[in-house]
N, C-alpha and C positions, 0 to 999 in steps of 0.2 A: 352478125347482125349489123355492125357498125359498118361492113362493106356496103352491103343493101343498104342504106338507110343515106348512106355517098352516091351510089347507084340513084336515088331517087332524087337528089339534088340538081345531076348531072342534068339529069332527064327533065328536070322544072324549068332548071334553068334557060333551056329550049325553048317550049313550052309555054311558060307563065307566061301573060302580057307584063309589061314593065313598064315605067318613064325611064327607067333606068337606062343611061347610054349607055354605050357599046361597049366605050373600053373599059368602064366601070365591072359592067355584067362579064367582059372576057377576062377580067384580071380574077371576079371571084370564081367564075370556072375553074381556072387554073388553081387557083388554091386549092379547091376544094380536089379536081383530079390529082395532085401531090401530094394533097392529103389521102387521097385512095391508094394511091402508090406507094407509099410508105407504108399504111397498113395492109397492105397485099402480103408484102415481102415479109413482114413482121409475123405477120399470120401463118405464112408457109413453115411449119415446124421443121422443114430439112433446113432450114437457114440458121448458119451459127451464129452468127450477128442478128444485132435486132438495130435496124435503121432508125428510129424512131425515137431511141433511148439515145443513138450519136447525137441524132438534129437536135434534141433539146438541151443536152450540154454541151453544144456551138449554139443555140440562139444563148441562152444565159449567159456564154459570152460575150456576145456578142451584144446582148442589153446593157451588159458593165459599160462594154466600149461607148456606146450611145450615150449613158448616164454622164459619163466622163465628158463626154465632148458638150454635152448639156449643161455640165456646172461650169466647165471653161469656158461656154458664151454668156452664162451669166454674171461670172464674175468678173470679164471684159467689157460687162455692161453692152453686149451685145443682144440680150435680150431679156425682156420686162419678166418680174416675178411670176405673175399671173399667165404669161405664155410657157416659162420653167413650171408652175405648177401642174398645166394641162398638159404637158408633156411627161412629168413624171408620174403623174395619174397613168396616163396609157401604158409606160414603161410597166407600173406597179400589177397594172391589167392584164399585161402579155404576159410577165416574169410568173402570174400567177396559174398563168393557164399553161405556160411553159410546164411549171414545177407540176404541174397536174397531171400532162402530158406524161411527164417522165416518170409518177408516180402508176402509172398506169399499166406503164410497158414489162413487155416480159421479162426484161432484165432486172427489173425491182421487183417481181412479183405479181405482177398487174396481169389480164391477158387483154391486151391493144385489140382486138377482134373482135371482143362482144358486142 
């Protein structure tokens, strides 16, 4: 279902009228086909790996890295509290939808295809 339901995005995407510029509208395509792609693979039960359960423990690393390099331009006074907050709100918003992600896949139990 969750493939169809990518399928249908792809297709809008197209489709819908928008103000939405170009490279705006071409960058969430591409997210959204990666995100198709990943759960294709994941879905295939001949696959001994599950792609899906990799990516989210490399992006969670990869949000540490950000985090880090976030409290180091703050603390250089290289940027205002209130721009550190907004940033670490988002960080707090991805890590969450990360950790979701990962709770989901078939390697924890999840099945990524519904």
């Amino acid at each position: 279902m969750r493939l169809e339901g990518i399928d249908e995005v792809l297709k809008a995407l197209d489709t819908l009228p928008t103000r939405c510029e170009p490279a705006a509208r071409a960058a969430i395509g591409r997210w959204h086909a990666d995100r198709r792609e990943l759960l294709a693979v994941t879905a295939d039960e001949s696959n001994q790996e599950d792609p899906v359960a990799e990516a989210s423990r490399l992006q969670l690393e990869l949000i540490d890295v950000e985090r880090a390099s976030i409290a180091r331009a703050y603390a250089d006074k290289r940027l205002t509290d209130e721009a550190r907050r907004r940033i670490e709100r988002e960080l707090d918003l991805e890590e969450a939808r990360v950790r979701h992600a990962l709770a989901s896949t078939s390697l924890e139990g999840g099945d990524p295809a519904d």
